[in-house]
N, C-alpha and C positions, 0 to 999 in steps of 0.2 A: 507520445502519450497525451492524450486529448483531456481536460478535466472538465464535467458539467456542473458547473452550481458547487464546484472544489475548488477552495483558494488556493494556490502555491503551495502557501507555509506548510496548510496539512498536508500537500503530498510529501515536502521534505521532511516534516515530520514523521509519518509515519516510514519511508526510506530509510532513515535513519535509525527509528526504532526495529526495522524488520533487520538491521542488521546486527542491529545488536542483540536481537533475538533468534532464535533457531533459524535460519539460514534455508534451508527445505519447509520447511513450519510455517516459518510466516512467509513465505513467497507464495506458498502454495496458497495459503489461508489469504493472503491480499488478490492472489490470483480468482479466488472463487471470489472477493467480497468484487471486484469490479465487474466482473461473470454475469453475477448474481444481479446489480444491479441494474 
């Protein structure tokens, strides 16, 4: 996983958060925001 102009922290941040969040939900939803991007 390549990050542009993405510190670390927030991708472990947000990792963490998607699992502790809906599991299909937020994978899918971090799937389109890097898509998207």
């Amino acid at each position: 996983m390549r990050s542009e102009g993405v510190p670390p922290g927030a991708t472990v941040f947000i990792h963490r958060r998607a699992e502790r969040t809906h599991s299909r939900y937020a994978r899918s939803r971090l799937a389109m925001s890097m898509t998207k991007r």
